[in-house]
Backbone as JSON, one array per atom type, in Angstrom:
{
  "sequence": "XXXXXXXXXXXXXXXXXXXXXXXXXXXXXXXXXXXXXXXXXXXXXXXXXXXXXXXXXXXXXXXXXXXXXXXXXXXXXXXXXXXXXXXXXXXXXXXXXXXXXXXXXXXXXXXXXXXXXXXXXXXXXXXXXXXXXXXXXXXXXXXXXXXXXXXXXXXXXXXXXXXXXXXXXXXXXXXXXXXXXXXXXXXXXXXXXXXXXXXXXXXXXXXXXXXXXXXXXXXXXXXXXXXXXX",
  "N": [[141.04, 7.18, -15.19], [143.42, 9.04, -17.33], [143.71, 8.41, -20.14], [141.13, 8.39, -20.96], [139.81, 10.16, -21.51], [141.42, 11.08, -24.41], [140.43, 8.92, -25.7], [137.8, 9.17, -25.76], [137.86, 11.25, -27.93], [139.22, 10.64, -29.73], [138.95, 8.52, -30.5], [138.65, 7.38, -33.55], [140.86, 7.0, -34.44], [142.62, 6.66, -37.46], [145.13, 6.4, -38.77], [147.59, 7.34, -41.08], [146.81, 9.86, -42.66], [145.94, 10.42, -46.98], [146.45, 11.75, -49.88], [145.52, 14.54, -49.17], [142.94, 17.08, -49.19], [143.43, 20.39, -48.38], [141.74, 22.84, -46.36], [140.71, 25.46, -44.72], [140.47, 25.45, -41.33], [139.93, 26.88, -38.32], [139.64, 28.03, -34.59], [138.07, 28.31, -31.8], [136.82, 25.7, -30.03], [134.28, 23.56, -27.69], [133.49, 20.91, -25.17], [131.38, 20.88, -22.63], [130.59, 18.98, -19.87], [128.86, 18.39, -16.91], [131.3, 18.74, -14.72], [133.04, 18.58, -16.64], [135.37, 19.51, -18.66], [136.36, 19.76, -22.36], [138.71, 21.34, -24.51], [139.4, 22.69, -27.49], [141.67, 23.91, -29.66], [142.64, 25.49, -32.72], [144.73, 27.21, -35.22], [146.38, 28.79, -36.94], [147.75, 26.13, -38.66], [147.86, 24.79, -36.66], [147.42, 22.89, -33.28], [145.21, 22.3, -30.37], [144.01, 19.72, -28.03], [142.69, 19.92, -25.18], [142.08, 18.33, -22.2], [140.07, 19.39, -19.19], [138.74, 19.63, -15.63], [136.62, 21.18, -13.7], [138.47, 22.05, -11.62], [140.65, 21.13, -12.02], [143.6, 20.12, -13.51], [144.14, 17.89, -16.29], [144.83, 16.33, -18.52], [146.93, 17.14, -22.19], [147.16, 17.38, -25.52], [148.93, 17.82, -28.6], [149.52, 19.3, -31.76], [151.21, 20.13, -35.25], [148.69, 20.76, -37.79], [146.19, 19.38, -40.35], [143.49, 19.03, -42.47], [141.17, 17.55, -44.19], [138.01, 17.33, -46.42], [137.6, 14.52, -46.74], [139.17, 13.15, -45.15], [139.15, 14.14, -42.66], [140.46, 15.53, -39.84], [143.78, 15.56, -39.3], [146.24, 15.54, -37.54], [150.22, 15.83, -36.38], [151.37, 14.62, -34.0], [152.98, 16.25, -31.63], [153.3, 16.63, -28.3], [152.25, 14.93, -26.0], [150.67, 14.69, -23.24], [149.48, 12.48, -21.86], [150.2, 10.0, -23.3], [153.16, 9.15, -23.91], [154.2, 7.63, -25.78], [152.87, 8.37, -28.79], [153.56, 10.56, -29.79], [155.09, 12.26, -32.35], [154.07, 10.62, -34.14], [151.19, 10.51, -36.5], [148.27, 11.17, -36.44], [144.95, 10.31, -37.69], [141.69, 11.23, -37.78], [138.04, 10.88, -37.56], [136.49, 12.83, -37.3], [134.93, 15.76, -38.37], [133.53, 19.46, -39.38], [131.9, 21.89, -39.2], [130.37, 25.25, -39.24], [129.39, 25.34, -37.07], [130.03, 23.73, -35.14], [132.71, 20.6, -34.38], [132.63, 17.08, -35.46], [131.72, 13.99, -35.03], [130.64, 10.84, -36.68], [128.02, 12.07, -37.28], [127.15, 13.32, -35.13], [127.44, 16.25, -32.7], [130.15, 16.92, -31.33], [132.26, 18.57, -30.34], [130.97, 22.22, -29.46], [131.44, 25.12, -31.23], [132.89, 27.96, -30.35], [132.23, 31.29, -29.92], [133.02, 33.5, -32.41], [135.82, 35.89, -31.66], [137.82, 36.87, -32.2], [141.01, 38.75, -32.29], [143.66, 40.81, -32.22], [146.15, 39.72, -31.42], [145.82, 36.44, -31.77], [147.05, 33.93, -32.91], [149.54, 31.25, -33.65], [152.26, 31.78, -31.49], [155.85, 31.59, -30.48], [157.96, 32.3, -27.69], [160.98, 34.61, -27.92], [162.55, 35.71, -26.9], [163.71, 37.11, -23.39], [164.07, 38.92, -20.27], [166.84, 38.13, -18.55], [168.61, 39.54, -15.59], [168.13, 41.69, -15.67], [168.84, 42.18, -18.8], [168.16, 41.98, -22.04], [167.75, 38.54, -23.08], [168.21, 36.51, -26.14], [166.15, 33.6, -27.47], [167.28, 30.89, -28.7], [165.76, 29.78, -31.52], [164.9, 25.56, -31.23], [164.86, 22.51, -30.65], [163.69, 22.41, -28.21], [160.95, 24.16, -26.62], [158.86, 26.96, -25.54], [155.1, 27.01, -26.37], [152.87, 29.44, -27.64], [149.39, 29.63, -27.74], [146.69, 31.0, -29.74], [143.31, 32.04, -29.64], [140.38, 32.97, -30.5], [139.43, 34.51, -28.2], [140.61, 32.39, -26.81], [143.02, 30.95, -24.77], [146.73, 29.08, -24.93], [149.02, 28.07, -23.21], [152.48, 26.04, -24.19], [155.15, 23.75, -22.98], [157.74, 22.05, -24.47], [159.55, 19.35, -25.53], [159.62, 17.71, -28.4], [161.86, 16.43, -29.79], [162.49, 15.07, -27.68], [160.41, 13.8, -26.92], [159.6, 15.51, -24.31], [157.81, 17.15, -21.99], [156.8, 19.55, -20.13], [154.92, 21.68, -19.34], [151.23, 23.03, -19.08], [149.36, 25.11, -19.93], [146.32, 26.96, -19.69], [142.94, 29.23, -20.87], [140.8, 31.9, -20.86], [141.3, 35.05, -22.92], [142.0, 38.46, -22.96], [143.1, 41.58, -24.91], [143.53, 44.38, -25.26], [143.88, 48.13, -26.14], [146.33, 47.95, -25.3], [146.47, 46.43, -23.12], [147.0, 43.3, -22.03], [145.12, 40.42, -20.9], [144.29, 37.31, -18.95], [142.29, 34.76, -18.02], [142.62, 32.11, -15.77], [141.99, 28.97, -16.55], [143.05, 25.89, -16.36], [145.97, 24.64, -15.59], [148.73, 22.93, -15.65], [150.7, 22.94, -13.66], [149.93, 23.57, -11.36], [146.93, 23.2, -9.81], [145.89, 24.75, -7.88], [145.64, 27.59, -9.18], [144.14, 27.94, -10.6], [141.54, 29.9, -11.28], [142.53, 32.26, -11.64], [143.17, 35.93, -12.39], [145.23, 37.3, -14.5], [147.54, 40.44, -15.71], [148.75, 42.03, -17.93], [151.22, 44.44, -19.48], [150.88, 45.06, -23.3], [151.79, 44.62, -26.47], [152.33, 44.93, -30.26], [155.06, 44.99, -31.75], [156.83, 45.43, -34.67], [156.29, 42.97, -35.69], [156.44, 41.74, -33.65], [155.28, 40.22, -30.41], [155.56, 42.04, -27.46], [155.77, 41.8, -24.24], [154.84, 42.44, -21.14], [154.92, 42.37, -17.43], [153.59, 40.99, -14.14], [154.21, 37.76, -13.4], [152.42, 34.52, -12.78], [153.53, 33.92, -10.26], [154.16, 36.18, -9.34], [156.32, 37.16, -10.1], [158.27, 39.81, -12.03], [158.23, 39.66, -15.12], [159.48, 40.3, -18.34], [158.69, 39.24, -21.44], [159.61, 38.53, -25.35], [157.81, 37.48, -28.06], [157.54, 35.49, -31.03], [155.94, 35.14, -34.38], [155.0, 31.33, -34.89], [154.28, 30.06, -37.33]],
  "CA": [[142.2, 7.14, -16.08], [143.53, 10.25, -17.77], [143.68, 8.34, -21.42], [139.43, 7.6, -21.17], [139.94, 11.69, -22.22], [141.51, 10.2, -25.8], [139.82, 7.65, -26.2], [136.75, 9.16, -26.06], [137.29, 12.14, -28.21], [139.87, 10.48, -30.97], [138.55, 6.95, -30.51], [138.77, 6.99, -34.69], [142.27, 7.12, -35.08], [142.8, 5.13, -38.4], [146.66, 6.11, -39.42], [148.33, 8.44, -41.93], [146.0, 10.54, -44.41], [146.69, 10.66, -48.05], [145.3, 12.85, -50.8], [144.3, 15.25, -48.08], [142.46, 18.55, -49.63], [143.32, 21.39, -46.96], [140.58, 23.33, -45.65], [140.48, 26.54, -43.27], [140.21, 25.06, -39.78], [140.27, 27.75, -37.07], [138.67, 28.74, -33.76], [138.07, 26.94, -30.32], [135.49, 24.41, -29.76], [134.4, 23.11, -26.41], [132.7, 20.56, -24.58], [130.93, 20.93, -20.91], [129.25, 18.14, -19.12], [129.09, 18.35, -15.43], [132.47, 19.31, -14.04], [134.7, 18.27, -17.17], [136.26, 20.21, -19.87], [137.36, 19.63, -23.68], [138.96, 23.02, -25.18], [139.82, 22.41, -28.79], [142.12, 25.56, -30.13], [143.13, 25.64, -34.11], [145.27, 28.36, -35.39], [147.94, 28.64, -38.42], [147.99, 24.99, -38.59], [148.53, 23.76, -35.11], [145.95, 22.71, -32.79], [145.92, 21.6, -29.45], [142.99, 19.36, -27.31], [142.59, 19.73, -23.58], [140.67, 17.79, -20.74], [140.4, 19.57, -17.48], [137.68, 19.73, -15.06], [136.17, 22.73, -13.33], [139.13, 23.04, -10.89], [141.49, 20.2, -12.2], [144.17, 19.99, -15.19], [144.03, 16.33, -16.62], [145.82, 16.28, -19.77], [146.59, 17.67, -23.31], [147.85, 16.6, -26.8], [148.68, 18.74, -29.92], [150.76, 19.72, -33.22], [150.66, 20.59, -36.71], [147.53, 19.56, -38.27], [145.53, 19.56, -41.8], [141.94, 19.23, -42.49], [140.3, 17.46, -45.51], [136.6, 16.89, -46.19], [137.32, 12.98, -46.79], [139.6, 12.1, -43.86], [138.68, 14.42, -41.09], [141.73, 16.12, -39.44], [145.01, 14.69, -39.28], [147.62, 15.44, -36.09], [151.43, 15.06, -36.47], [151.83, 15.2, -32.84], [154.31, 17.06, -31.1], [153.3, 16.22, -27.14], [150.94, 14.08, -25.22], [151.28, 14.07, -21.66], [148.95, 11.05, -21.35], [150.99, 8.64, -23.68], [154.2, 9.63, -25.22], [154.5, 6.9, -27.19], [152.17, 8.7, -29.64], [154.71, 11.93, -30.09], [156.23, 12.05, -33.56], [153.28, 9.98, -35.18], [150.25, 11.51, -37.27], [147.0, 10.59, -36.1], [143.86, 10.61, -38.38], [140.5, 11.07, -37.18], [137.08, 10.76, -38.53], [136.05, 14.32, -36.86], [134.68, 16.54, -39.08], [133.64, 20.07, -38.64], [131.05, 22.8, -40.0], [130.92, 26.37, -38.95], [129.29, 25.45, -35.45], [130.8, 22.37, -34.39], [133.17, 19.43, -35.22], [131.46, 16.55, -35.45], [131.71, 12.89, -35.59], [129.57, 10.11, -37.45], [126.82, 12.98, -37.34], [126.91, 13.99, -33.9], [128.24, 17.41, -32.51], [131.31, 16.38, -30.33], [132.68, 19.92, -29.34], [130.66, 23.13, -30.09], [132.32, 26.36, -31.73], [132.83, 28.77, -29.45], [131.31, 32.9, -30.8], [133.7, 34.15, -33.11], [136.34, 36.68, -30.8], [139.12, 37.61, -33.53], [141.6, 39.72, -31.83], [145.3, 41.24, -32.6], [147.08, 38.54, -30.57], [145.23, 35.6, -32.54], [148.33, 33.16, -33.78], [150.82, 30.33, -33.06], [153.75, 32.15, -30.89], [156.73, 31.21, -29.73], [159.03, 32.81, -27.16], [162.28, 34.47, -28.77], [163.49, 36.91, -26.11], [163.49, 36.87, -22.4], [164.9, 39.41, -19.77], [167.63, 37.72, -17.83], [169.64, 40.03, -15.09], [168.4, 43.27, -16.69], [169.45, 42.41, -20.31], [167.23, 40.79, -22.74], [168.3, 37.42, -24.01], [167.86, 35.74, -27.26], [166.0, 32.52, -27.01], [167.08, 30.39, -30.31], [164.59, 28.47, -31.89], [165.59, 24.84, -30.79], [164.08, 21.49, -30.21], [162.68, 22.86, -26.86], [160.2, 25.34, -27.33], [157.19, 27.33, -25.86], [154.67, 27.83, -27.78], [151.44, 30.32, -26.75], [148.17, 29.31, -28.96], [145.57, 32.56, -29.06], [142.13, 32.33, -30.98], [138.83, 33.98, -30.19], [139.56, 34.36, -26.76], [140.99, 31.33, -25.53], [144.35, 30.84, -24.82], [146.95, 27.64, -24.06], [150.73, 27.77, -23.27], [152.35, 25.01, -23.71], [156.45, 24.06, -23.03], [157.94, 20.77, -25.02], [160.78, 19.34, -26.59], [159.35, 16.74, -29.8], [162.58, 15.63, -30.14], [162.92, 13.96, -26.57], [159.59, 13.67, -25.9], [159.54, 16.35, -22.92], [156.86, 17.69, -21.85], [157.22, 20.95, -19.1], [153.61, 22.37, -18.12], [150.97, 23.91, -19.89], [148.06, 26.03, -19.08], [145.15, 27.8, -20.56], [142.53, 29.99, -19.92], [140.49, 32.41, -21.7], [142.16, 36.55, -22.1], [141.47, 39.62, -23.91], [143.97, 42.2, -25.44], [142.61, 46.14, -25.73], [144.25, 49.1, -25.19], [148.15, 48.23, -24.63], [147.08, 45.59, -21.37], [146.84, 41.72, -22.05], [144.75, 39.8, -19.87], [144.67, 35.86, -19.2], [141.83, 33.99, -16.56], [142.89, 30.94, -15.77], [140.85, 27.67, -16.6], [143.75, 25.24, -16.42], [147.15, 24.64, -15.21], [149.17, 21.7, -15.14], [151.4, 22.79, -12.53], [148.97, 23.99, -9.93], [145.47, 23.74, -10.06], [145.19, 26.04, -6.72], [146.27, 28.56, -10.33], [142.91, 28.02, -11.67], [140.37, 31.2, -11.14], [143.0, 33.61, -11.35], [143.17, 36.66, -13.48], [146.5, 38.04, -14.52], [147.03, 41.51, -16.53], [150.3, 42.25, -18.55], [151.2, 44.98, -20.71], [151.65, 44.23, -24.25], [152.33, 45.16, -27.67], [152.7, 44.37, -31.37], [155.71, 46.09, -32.8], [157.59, 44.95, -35.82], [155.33, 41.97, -35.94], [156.44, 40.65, -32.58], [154.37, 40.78, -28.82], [156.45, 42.6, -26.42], [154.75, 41.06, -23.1], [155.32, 42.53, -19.54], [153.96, 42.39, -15.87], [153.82, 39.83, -13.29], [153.99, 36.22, -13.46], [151.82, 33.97, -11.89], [154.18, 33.25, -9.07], [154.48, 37.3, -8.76], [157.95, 37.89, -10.73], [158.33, 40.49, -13.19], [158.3, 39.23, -16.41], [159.86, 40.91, -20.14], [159.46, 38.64, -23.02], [159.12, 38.83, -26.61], [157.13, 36.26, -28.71], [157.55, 36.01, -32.73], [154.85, 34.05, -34.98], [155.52, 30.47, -35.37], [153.72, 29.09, -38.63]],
  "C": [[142.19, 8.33, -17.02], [143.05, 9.79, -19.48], [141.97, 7.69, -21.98], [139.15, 9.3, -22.12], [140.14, 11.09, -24.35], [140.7, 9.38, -26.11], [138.26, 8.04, -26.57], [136.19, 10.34, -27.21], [138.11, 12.01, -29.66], [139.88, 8.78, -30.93], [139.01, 6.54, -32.42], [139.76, 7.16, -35.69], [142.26, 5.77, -36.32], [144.34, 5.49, -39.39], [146.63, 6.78, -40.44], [147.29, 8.35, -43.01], [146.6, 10.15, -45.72], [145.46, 11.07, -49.16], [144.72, 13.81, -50.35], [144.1, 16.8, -49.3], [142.47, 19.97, -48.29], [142.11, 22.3, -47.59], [140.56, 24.27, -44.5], [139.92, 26.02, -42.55], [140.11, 26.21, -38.82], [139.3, 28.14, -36.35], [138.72, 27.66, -32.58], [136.73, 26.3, -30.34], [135.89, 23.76, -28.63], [133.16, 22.23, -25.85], [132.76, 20.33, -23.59], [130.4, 19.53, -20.88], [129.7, 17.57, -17.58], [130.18, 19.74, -15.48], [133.78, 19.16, -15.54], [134.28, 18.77, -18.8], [136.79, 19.69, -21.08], [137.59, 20.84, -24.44], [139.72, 22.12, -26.38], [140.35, 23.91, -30.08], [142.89, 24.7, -31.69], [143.61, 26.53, -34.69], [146.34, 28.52, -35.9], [148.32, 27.24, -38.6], [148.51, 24.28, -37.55], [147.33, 24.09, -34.53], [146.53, 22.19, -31.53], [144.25, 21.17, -28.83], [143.34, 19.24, -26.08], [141.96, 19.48, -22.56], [140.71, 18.25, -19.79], [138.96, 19.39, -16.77], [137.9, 20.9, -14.39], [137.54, 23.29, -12.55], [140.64, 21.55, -11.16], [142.14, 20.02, -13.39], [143.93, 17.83, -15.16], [144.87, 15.99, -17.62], [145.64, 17.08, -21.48], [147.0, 17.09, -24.62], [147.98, 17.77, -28.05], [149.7, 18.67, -31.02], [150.42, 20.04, -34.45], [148.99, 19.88, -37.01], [146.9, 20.15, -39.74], [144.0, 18.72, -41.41], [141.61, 18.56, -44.1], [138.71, 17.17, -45.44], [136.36, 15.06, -46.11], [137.72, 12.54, -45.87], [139.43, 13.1, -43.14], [140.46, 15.54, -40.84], [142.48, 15.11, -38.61], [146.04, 15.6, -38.18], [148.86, 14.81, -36.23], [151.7, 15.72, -35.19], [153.5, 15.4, -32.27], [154.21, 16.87, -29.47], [151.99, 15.65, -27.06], [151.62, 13.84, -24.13], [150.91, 13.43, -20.98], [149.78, 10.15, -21.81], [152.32, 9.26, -24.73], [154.72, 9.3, -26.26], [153.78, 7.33, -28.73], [153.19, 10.34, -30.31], [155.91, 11.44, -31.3], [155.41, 11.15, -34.45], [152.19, 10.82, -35.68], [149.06, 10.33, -37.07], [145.52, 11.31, -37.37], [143.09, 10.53, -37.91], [139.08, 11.54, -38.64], [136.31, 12.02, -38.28], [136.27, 15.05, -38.09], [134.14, 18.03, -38.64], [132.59, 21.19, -39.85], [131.36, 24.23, -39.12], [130.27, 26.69, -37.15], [130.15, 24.36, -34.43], [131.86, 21.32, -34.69], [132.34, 18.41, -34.42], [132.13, 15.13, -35.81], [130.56, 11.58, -35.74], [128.01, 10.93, -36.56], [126.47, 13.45, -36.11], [128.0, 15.01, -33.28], [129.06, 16.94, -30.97], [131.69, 18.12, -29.23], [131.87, 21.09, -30.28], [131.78, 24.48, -30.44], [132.12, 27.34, -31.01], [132.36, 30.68, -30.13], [132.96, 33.42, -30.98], [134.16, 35.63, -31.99], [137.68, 36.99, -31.36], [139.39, 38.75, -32.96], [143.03, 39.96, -31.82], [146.18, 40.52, -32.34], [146.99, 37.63, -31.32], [146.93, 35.21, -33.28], [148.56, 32.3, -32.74], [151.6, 31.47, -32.89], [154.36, 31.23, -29.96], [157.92, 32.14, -28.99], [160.64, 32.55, -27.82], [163.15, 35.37, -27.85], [162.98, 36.84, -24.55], [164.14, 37.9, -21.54], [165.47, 38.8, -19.02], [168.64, 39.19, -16.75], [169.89, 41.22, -15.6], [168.65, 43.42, -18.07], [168.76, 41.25, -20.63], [167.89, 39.76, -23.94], [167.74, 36.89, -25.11], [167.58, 34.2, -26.86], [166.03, 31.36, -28.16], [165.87, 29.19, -30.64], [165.23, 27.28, -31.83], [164.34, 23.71, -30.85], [163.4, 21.62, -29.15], [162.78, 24.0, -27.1], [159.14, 25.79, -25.89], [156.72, 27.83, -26.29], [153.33, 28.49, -26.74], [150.01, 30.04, -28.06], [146.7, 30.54, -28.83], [144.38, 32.56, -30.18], [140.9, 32.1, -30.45], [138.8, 33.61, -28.62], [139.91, 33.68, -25.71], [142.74, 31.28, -26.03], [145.31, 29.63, -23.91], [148.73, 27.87, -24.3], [151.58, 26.48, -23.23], [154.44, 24.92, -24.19], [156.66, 22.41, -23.34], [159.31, 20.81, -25.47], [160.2, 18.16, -27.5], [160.18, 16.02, -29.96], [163.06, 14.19, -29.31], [161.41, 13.44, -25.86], [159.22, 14.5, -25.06], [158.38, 16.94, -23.06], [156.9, 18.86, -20.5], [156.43, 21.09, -18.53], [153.15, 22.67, -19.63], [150.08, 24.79, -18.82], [147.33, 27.22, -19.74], [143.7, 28.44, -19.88], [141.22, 30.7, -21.33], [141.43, 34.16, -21.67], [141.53, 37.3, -23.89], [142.54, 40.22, -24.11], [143.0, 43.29, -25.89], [143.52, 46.92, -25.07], [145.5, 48.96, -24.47], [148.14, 47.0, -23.82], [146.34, 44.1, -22.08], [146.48, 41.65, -20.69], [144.35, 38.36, -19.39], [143.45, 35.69, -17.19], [142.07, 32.63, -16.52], [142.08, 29.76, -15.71], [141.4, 26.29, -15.95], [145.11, 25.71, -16.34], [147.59, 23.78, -14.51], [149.92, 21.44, -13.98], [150.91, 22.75, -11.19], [147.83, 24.15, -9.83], [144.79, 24.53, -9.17], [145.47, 27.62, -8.1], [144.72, 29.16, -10.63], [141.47, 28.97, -10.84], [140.87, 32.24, -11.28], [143.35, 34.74, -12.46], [144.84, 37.1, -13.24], [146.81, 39.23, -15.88], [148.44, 41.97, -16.76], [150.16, 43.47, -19.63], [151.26, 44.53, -22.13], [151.2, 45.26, -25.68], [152.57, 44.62, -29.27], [153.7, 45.26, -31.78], [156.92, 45.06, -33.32], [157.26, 43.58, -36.12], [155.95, 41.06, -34.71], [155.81, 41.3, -31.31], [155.43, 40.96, -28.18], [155.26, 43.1, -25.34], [155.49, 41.74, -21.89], [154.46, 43.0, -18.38], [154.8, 41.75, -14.93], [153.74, 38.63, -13.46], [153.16, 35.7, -12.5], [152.34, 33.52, -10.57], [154.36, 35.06, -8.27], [155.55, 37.85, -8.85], [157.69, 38.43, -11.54], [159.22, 39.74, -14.05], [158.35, 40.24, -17.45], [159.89, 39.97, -21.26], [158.75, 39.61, -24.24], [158.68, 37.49, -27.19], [156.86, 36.57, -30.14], [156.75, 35.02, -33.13], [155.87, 32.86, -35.2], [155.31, 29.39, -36.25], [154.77, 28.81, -39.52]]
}
């Protein structure tokens, strides 16, 4: 069962914070054992958790989130593509978190992955797209994707909050040097024949937005643009 993933890694959901003291959260944290995967990305206040195994997506969950030292970190989710009935509520957990691990009732749950701070690093969201030779405006809307980038790992993920929807995601680890973005694939909900594959895009910061282009994973040339979305 996909929701033994939850259960075993936010078992201490106990319902809406209050008095929270924020607290710099950020960075990925991950736990191995065997064949199966938990990637835990944090980054301008959004977060996202993901179960896959070595060659299998399984599921993800994420959204805004805050951090205090008394209640742990708090989740006002925005998708779950195990239970959707949880989309649009704020989950509290008793997970806590030091500068190697988060951690619950004193045991290290997911470790912190080696500090990899690089130019990309943010919440983005796609704002521009080439359509038919001419690049379209993509308005910010109830359906979104968003791209999550911090110390080397990276998770795309396509939703609407308002209806519930959930699209695909897919994550990976990738680097950025030297003009060319690069993305290996760990996970991918659509296709897990996806997962080993490297893909290498130009890219760019100018005027504080990524101007992204290559190939797509299917082998279409791709133009977007992606503006911060804290």
């Amino acid at each position: 069962m996909k929701k033994l993933f939850l259960y075993t890694f936010l078992l201490c959901i106990i319902g809406t914070a209050t008095g929270q003291e924020n607290k710099t959260l950020q960075g990925s944290f991950i736990h191995r054992e065997a064949d199966k995967n938990v990637l835990w990305l944090f980054i301008d206040g959004y977060c996202s958790v993901t179960h896959f195994k070595n060659n299998e997506y399984i599921a993800t969950m994420g959204g805004p989130f805050t951090y205090s030292e008394a209640n742990g970190i708090t989740i006002q989710v925005e998708y779950n593509d195990d239970d959707k009935q949880m989309i649009g509520t704020s989950l509290t957990t008793n997970i806590h978190y030091n500068d190697e691990a988060l951690i619950l009732e004193g045991k290290k749950i997911l470790k912190k992955t080696n500090n990899n701070k690089q130019d990309l690093d943010g919440l983005w969201r796609i704002t521009g797209r080439m359509e038919n030779e001419k690049l379209a405006t993509i308005p910010r809307a109830d359906r979104k994707t968003i791209k999550i980038l911090v110390d080397g790992y990276f998770q795309w993920i396509a939703i609407n909050p308002a209806t519930k929807g959930f699209y695909g995601t897919g994550g990976g680890t990738y680097t950025f040097a030297n003009g060319k973005y690069t993305e290996n694939i760990l996970f991918f909900s659509r296709d897990n024949h996806r997962v080993g594959a490297q893909l290498s895009f130009k890219g760019s910061l100018e005027n504080g937005e990524w101007q992204h282009s290559g190939k797509s994973s299917k082998g279409d040339d791709i133009y977007e643009i992606w503006s911060k979305d804290n």
